[in-house]
CHARMM-style PDB file with segment names, atoms N, HN, CA, C and O in Angstrom:
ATOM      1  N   UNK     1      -5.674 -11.573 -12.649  1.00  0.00      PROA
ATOM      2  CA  UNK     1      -4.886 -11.190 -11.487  1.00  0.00      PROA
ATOM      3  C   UNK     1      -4.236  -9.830 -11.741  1.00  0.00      PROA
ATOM      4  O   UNK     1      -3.880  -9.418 -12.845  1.00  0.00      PROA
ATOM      5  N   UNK     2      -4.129  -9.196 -10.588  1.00  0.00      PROA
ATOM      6  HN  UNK     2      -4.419  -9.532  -9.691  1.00  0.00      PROA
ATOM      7  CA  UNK     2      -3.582  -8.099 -10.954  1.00  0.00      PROA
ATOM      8  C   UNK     2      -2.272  -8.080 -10.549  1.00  0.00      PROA
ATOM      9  O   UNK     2      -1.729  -8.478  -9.519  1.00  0.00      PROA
ATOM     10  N   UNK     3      -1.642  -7.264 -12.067  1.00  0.00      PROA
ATOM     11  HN  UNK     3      -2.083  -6.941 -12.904  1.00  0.00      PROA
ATOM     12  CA  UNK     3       0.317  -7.646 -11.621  1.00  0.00      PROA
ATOM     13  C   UNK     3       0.727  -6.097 -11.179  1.00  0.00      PROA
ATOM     14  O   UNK     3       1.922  -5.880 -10.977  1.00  0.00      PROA
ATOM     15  N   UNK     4      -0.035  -5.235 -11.056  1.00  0.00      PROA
ATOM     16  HN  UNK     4      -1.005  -5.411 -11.220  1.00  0.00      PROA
ATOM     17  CA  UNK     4       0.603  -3.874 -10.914  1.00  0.00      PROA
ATOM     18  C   UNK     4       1.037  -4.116  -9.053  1.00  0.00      PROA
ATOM     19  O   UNK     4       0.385  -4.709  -8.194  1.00  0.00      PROA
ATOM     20  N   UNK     5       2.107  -3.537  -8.961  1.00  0.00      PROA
ATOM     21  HN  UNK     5       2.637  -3.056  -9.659  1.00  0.00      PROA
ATOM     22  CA  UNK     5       3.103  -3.662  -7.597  1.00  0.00      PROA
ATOM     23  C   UNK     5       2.253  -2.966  -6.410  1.00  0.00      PROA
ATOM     24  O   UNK     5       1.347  -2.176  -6.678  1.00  0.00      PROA
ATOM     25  N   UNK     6       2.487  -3.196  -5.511  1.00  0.00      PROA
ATOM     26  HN  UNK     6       3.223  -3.837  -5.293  1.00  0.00      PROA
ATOM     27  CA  UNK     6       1.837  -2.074  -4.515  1.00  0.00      PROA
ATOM     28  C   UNK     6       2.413  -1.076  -4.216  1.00  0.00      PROA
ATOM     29  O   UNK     6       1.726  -0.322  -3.527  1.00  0.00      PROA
ATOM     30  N   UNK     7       3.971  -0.533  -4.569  1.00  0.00      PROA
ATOM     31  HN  UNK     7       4.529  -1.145  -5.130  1.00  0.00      PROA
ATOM     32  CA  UNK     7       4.199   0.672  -4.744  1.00  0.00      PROA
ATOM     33  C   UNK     7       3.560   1.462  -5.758  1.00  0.00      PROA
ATOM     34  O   UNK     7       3.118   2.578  -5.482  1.00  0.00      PROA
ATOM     35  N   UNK     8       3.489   1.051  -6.723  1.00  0.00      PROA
ATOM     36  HN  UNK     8       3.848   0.145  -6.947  1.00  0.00      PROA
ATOM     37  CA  UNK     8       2.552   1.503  -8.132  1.00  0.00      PROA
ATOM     38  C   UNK     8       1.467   2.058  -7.520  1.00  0.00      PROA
ATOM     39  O   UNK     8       1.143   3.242  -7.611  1.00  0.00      PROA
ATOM     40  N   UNK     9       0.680   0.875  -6.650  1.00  0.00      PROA
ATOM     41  HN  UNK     9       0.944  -0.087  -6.576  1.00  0.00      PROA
ATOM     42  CA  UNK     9      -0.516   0.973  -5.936  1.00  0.00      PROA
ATOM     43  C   UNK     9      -0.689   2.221  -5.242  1.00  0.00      PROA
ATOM     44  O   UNK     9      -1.481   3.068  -5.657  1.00  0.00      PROA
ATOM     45  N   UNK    10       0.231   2.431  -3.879  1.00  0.00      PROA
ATOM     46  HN  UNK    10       0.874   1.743  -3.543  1.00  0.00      PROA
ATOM     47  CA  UNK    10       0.100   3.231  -3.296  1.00  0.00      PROA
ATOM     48  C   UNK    10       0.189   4.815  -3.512  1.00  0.00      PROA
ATOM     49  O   UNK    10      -0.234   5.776  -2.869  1.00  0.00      PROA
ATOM     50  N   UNK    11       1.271   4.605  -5.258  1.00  0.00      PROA
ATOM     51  HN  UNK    11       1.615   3.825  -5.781  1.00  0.00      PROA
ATOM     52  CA  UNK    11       1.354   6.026  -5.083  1.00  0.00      PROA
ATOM     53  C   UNK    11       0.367   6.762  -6.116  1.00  0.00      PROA
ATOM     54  O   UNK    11       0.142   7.972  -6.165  1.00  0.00      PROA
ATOM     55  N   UNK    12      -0.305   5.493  -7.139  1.00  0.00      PROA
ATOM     56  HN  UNK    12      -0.123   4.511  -7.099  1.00  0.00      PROA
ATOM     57  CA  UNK    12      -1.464   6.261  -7.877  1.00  0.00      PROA
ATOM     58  C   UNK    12      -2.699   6.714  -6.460  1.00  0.00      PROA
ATOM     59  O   UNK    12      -3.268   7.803  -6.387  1.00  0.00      PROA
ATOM     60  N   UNK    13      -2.887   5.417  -5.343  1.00  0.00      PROA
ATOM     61  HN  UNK    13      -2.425   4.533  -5.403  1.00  0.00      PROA
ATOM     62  CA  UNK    13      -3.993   6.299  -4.586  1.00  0.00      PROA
ATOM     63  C   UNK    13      -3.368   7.402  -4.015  1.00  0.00      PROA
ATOM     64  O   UNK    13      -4.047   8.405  -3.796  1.00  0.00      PROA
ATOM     65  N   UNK    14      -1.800   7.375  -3.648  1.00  0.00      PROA
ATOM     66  HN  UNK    14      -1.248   6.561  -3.826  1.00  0.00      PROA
ATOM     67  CA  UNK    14      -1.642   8.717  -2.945  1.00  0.00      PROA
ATOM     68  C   UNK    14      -1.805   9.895  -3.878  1.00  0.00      PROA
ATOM     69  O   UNK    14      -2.033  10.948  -3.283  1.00  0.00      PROA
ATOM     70  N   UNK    15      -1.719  10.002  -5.697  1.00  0.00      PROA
ATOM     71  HN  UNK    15      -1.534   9.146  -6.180  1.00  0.00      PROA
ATOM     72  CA  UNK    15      -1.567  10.673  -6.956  1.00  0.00      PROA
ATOM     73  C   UNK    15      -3.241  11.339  -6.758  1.00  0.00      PROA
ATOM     74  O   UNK    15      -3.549  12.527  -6.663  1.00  0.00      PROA
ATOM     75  N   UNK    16      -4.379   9.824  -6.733  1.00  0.00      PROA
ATOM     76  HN  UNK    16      -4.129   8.859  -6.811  1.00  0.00      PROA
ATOM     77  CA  UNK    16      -5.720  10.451  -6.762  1.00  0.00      PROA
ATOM     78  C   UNK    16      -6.592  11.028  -5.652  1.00  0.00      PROA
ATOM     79  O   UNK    16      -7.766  11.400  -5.676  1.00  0.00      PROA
ATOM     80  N   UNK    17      -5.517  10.993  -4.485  1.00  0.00      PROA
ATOM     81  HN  UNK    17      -4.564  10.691  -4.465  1.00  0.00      PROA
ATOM     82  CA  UNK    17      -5.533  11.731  -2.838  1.00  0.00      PROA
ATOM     83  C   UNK    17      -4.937  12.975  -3.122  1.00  0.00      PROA
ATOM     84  O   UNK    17      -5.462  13.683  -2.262  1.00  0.00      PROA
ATOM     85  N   UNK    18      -4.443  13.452  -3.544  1.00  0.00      PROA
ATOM     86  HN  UNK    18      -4.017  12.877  -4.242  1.00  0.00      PROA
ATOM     87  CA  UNK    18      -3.509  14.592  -3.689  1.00  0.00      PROA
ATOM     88  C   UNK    18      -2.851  14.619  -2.184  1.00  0.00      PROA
ATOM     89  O   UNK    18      -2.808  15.534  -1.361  1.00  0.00      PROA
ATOM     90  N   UNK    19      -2.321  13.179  -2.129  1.00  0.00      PROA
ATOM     91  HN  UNK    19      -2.357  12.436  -2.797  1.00  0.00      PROA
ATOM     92  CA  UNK    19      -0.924  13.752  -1.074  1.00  0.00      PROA
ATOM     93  C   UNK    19       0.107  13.003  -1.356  1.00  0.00      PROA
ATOM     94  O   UNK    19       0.285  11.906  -1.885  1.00  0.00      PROA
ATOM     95  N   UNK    20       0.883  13.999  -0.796  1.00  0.00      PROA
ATOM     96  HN  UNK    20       0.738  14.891  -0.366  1.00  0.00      PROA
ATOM     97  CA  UNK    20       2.248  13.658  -1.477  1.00  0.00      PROA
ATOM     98  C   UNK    20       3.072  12.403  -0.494  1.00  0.00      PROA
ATOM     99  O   UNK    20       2.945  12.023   0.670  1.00  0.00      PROA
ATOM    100  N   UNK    21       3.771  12.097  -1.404  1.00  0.00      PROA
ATOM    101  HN  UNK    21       3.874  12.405  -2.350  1.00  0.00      PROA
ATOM    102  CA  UNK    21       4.896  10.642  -0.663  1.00  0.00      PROA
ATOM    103  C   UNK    21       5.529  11.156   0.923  1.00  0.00      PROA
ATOM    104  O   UNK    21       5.686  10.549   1.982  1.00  0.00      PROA
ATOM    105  N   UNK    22       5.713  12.151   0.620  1.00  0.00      PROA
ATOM    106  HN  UNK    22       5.586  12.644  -0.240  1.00  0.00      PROA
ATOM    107  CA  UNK    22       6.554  13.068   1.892  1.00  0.00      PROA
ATOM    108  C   UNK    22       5.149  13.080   2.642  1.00  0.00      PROA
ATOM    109  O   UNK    22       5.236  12.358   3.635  1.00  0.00      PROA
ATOM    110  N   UNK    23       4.340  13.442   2.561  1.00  0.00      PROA
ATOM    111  HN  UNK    23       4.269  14.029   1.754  1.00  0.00      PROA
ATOM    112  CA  UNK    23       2.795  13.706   3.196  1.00  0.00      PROA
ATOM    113  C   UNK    23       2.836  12.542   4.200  1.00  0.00      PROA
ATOM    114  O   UNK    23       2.858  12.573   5.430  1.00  0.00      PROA
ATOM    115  N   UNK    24       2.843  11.301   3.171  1.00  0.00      PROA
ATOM    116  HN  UNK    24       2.826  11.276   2.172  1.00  0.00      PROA
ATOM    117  CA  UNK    24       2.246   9.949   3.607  1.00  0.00      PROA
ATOM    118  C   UNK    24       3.266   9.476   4.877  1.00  0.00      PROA
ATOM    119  O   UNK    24       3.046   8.789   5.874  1.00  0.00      PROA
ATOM    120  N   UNK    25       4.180   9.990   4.503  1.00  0.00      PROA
ATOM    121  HN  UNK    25       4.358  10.548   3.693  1.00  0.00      PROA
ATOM    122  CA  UNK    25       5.561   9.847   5.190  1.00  0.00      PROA
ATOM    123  C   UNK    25       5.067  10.660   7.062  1.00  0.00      PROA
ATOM    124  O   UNK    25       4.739  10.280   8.186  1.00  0.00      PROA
ATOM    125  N   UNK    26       5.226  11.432   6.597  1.00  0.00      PROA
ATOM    126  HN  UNK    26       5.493  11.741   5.684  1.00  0.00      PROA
ATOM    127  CA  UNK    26       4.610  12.073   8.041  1.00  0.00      PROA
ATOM    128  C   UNK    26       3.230  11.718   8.858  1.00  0.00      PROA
ATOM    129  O   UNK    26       3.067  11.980  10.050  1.00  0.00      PROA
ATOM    130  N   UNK    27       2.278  11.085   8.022  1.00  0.00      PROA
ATOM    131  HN  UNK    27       2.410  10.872   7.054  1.00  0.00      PROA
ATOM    132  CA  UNK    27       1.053  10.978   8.754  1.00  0.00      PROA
ATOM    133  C   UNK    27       1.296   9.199   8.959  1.00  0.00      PROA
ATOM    134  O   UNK    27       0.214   8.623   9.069  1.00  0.00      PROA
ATOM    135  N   UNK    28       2.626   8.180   9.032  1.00  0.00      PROA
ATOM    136  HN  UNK    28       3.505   8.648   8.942  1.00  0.00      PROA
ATOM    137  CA  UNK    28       2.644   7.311   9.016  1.00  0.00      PROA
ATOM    138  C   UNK    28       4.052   7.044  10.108  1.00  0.00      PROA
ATOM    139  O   UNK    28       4.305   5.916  10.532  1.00  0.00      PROA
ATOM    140  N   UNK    29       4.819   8.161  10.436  1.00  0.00      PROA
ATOM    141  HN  UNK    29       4.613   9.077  10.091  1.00  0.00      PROA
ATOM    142  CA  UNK    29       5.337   8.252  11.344  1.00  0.00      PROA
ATOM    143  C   UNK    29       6.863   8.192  11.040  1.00  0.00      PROA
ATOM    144  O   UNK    29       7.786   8.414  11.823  1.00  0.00      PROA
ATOM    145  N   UNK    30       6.936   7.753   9.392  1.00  0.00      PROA
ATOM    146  HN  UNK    30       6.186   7.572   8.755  1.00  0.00      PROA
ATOM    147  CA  UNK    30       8.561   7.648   9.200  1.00  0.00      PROA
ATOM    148  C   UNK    30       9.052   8.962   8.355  1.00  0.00      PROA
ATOM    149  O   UNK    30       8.369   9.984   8.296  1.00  0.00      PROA
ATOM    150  N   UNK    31      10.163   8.830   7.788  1.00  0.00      PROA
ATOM    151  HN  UNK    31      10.718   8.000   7.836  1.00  0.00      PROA
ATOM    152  CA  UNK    31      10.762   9.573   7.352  1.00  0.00      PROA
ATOM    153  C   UNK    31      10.409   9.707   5.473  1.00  0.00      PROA
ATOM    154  O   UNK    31       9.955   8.685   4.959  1.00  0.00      PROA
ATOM    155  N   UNK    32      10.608  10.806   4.656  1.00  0.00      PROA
ATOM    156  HN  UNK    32      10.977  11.636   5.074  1.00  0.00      PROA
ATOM    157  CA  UNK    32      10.048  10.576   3.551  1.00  0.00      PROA
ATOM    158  C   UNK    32      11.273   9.647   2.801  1.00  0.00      PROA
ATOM    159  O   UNK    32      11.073   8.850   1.884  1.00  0.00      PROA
ATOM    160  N   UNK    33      12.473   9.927   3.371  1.00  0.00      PROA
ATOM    161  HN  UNK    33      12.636  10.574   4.116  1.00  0.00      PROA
ATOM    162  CA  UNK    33      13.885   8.429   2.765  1.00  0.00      PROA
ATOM    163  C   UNK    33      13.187   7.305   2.970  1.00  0.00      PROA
ATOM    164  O   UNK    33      12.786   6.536   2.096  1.00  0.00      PROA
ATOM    165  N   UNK    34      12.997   7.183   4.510  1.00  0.00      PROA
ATOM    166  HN  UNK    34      13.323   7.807   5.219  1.00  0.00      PROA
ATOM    167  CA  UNK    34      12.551   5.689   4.957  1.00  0.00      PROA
ATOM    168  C   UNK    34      11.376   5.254   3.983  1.00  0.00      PROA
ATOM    169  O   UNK    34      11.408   4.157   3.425  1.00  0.00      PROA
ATOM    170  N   UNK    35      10.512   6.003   3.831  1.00  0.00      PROA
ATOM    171  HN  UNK    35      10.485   6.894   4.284  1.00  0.00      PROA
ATOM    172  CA  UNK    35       8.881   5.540   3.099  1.00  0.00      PROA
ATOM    173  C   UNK    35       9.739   4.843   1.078  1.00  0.00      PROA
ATOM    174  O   UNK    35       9.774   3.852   0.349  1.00  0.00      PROA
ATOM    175  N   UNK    36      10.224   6.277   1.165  1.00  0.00      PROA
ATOM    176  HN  UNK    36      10.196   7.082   1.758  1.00  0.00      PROA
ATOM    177  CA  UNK    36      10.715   5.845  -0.573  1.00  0.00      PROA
ATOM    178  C   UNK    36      11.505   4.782  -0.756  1.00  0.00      PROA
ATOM    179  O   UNK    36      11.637   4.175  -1.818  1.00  0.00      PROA
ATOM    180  N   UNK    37      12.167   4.486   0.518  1.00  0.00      PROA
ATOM    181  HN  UNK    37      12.059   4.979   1.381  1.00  0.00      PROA
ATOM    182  CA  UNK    37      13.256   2.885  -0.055  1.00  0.00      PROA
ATOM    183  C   UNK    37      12.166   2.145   0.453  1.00  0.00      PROA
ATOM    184  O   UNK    37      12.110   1.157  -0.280  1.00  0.00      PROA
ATOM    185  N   UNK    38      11.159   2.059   1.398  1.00  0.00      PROA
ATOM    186  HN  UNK    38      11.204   2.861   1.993  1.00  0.00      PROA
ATOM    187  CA  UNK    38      10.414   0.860   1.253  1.00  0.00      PROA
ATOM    188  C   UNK    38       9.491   1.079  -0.294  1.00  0.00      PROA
ATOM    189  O   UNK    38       9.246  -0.074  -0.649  1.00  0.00      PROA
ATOM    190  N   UNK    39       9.092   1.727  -0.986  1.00  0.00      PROA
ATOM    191  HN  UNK    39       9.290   2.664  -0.697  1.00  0.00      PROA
ATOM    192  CA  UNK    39       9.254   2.262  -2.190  1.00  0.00      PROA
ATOM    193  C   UNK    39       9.661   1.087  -3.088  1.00  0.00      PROA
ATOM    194  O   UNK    39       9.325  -0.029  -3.484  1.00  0.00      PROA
ATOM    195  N   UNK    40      10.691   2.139  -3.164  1.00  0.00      PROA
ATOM    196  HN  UNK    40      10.964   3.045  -2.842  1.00  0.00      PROA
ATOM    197  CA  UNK    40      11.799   1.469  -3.923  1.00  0.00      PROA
ATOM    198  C   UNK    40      12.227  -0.655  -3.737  1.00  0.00      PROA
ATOM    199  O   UNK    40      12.746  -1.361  -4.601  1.00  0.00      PROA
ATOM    200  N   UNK    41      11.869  -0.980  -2.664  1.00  0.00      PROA
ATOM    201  HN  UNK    41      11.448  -0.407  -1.962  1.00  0.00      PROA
ATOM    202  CA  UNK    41      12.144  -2.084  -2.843  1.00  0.00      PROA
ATOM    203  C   UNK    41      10.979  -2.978  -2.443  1.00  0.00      PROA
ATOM    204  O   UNK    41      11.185  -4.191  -2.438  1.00  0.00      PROA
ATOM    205  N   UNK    42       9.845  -2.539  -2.127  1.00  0.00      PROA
ATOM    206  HN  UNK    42       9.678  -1.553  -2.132  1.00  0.00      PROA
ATOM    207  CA  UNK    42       8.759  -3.343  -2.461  1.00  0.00      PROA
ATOM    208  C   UNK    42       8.570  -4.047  -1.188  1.00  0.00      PROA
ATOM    209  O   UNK    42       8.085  -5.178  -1.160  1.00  0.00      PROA
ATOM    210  N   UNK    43       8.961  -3.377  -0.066  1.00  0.00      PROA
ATOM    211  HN  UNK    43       9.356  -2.458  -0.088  1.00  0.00      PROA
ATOM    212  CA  UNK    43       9.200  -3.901   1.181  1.00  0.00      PROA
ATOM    213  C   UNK    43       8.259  -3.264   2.653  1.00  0.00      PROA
ATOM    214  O   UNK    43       8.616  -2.516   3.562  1.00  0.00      PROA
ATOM    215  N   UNK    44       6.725  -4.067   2.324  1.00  0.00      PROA
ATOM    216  HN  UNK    44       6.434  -4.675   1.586  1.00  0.00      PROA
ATOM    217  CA  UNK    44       5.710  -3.580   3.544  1.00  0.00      PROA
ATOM    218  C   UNK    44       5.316  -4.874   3.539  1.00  0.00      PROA
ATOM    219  O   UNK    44       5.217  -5.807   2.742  1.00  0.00      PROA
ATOM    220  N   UNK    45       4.997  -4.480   5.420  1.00  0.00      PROA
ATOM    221  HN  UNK    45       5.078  -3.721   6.067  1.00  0.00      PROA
ATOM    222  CA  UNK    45       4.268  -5.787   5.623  1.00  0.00      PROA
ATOM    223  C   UNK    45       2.633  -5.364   5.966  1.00  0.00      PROA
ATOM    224  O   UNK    45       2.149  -4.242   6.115  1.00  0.00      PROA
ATOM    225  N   UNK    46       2.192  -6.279   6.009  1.00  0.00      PROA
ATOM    226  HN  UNK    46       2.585  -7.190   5.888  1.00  0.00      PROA
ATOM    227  CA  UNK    46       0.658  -6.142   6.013  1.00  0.00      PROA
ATOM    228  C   UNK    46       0.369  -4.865   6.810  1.00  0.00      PROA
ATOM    229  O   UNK    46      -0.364  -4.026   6.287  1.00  0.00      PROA
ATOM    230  N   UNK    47       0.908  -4.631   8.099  1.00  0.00      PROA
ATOM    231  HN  UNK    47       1.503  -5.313   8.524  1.00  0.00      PROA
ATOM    232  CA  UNK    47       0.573  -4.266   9.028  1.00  0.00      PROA
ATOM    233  C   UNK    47       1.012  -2.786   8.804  1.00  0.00      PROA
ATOM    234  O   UNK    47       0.511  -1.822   9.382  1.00  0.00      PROA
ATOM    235  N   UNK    48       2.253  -2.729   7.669  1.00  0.00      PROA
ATOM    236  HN  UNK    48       2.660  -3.513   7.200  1.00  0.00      PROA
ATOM    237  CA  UNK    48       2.181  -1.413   7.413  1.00  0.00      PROA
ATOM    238  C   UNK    48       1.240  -0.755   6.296  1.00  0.00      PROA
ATOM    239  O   UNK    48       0.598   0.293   6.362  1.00  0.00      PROA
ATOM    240  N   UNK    49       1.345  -1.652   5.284  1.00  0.00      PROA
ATOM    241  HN  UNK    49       1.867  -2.503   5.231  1.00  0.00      PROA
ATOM    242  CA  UNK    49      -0.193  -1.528   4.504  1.00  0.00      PROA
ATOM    243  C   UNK    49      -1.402  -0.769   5.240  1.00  0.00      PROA
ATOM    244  O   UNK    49      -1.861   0.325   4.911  1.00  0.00      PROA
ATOM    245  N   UNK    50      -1.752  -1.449   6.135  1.00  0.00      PROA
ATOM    246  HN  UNK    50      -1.379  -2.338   6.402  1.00  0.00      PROA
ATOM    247  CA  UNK    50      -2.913  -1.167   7.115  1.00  0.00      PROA
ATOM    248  C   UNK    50      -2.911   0.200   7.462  1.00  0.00      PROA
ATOM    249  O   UNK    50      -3.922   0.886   7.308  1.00  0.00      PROA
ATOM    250  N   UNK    51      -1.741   0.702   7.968  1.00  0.00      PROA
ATOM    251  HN  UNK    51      -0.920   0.145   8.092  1.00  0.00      PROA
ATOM    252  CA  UNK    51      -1.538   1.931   8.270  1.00  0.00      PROA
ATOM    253  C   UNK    51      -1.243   3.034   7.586  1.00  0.00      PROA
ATOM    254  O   UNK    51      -1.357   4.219   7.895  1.00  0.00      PROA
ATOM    255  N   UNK    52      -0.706   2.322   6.264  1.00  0.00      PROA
ATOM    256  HN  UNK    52      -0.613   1.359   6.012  1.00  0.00      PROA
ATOM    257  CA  UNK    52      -0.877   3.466   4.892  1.00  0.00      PROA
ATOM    258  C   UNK    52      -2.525   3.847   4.877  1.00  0.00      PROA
ATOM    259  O   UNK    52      -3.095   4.934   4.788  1.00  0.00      PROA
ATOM    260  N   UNK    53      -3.025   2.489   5.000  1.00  0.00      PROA
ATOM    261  HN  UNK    53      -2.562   1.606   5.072  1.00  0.00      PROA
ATOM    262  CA  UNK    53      -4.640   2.693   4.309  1.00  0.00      PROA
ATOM    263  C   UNK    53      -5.198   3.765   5.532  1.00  0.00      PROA
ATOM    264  O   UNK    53      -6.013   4.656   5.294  1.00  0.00      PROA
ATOM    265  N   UNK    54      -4.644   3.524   6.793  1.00  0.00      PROA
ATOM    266  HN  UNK    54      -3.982   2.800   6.986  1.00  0.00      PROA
ATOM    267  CA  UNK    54      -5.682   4.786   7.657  1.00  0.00      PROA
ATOM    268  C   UNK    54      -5.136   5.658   7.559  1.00  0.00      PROA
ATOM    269  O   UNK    54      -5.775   6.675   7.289  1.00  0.00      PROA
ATOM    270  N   UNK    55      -3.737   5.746   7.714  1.00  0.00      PROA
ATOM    271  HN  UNK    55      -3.218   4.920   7.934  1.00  0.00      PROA
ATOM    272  CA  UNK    55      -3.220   7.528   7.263  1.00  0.00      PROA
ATOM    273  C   UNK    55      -3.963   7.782   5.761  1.00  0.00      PROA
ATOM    274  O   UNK    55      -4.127   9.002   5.747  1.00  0.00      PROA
ATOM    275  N   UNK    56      -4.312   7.423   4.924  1.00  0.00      PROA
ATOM    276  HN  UNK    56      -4.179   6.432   4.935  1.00  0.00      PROA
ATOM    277  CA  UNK    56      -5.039   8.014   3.697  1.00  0.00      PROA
ATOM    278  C   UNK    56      -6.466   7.824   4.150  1.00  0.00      PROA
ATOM    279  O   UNK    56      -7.378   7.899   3.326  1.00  0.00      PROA
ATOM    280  N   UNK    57      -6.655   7.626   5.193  1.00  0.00      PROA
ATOM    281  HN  UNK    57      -5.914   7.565   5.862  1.00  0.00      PROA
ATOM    282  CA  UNK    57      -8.901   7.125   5.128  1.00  0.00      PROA
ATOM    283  C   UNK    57      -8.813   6.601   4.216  1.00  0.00      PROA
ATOM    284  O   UNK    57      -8.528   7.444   3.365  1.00  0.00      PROA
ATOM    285  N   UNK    58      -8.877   5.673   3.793  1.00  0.00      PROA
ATOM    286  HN  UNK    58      -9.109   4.988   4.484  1.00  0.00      PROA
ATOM    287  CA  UNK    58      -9.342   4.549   3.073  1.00  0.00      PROA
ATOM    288  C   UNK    58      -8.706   3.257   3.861  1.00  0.00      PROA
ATOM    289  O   UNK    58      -7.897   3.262   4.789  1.00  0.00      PROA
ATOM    290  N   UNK    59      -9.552   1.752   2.960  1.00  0.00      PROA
ATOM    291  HN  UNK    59     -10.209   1.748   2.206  1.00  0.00      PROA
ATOM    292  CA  UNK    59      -9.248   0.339   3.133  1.00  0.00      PROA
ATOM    293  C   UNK    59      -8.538  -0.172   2.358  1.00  0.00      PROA
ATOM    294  O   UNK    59      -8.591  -0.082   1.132  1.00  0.00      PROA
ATOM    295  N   UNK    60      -7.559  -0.953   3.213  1.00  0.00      PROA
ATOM    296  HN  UNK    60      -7.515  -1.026   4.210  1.00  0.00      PROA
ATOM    297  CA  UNK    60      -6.547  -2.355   2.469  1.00  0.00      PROA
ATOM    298  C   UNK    60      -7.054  -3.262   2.792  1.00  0.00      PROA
ATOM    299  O   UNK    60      -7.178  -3.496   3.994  1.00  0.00      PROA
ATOM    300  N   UNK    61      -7.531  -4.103   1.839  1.00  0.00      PROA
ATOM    301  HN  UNK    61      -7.430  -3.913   0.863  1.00  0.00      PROA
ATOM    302  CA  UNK    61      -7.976  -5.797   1.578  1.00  0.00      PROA
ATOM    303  C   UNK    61      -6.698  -6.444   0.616  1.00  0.00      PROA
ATOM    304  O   UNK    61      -6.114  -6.017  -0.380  1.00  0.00      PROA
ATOM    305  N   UNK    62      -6.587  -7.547   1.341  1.00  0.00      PROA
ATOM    306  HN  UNK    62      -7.061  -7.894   2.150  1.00  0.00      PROA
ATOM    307  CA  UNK    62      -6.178  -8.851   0.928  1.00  0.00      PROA
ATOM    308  C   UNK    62      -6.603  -9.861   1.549  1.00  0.00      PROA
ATOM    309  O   UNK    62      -6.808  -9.783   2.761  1.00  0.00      PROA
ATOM    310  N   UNK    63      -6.822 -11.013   0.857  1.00  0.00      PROA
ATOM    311  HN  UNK    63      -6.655 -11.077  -0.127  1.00  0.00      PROA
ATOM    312  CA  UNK    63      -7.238 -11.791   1.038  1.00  0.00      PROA
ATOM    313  C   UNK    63      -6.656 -13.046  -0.313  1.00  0.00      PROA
ATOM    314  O   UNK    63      -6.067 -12.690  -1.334  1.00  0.00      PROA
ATOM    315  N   UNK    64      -6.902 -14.067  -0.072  1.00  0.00      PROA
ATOM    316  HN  UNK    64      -7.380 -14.356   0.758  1.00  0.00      PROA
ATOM    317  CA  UNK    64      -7.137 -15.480  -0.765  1.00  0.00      PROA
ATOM    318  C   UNK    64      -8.438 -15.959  -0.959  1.00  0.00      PROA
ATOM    319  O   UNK    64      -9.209 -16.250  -0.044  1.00  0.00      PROA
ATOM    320  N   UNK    65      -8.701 -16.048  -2.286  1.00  0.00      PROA
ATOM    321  HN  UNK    65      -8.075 -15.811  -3.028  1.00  0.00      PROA
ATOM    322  CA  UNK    65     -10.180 -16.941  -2.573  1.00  0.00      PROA
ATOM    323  C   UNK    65     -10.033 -18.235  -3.421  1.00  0.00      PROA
ATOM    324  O   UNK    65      -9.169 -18.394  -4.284  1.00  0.00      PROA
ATOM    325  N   UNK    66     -10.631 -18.806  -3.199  1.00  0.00      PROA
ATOM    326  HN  UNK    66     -11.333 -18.677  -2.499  1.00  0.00      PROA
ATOM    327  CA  UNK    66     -10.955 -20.175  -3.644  1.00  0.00      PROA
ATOM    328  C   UNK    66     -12.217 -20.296  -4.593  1.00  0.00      PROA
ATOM    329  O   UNK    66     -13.433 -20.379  -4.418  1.00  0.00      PROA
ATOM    330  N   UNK    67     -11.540 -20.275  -5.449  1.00  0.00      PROA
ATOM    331  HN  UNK    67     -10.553 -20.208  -5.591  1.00  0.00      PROA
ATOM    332  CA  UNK    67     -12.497 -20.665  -6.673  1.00  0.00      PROA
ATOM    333  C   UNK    67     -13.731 -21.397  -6.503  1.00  0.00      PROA
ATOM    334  O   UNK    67     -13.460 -22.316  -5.730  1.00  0.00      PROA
ATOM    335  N   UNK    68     -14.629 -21.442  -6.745  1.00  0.00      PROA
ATOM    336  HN  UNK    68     -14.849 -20.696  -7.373  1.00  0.00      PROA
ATOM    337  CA  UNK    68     -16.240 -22.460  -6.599  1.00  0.00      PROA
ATOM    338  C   UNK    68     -15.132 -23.346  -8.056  1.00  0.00      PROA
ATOM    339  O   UNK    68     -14.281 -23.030  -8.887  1.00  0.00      PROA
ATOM    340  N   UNK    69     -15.884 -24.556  -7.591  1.00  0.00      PROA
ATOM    341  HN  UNK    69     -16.576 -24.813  -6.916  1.00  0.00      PROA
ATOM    342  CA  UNK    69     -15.474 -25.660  -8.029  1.00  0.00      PROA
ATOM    343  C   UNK    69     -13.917 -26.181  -8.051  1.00  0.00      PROA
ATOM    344  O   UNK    69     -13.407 -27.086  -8.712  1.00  0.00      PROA
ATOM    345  N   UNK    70     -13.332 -25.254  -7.059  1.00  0.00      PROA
ATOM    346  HN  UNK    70     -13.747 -24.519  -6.522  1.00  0.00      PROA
ATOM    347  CA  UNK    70     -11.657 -26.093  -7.196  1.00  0.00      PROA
ATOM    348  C   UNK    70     -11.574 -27.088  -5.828  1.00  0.00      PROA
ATOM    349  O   UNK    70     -11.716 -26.730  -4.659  1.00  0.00      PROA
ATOM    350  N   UNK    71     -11.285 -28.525  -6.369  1.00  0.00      PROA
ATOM    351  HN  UNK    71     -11.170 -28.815  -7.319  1.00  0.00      PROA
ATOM    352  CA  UNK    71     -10.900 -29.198  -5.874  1.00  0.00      PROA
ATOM    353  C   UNK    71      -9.679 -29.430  -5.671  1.00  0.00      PROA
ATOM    354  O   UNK    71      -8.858 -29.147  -6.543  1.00  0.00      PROA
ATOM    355  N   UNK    72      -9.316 -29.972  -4.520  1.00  0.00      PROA
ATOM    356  HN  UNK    72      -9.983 -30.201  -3.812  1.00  0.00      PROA
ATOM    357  CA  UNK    72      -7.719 -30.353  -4.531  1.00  0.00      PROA
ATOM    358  C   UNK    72      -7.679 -31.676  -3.511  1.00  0.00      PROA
ATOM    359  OT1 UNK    72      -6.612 -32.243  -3.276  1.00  0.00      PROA
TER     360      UNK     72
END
């Protein structure tokens, strides 16, 4: 499983995008304060996810899988 955060997440793809937090901030409609305290406290919902991923062209997946052979 992977434990790295999705701020971690977002800002190595924004690091290997070469755009900046302030960048992401503007092509997502908020402010670069507003973007860094959701940042800072680990606070997106899917739907903003989604919209990180098209302001950068690229895809956000999540999902749940179920193991082959787990019963319950």
């Amino acid at each position: 499983m992977n434990n790295v955060s999705i701020s971690t997440e977002i800002r190595e793809v924004c690091r290997s995008l070469h755009v900046s937090i302030a960048e992401l901030a503007r092509r997502t409609g908020q402010s670069p304060q507003n973007l860094n305290a959701k940042l800072n406290r680990e606070s997106f919902t899917i739907n903003e996810l989604d919209s990180i991923a098209i302001a950068l062209g690229i895809k956000f997946e999540r999902r749940f899988v179920i193991p082959k052979g787990y019963n319950r």
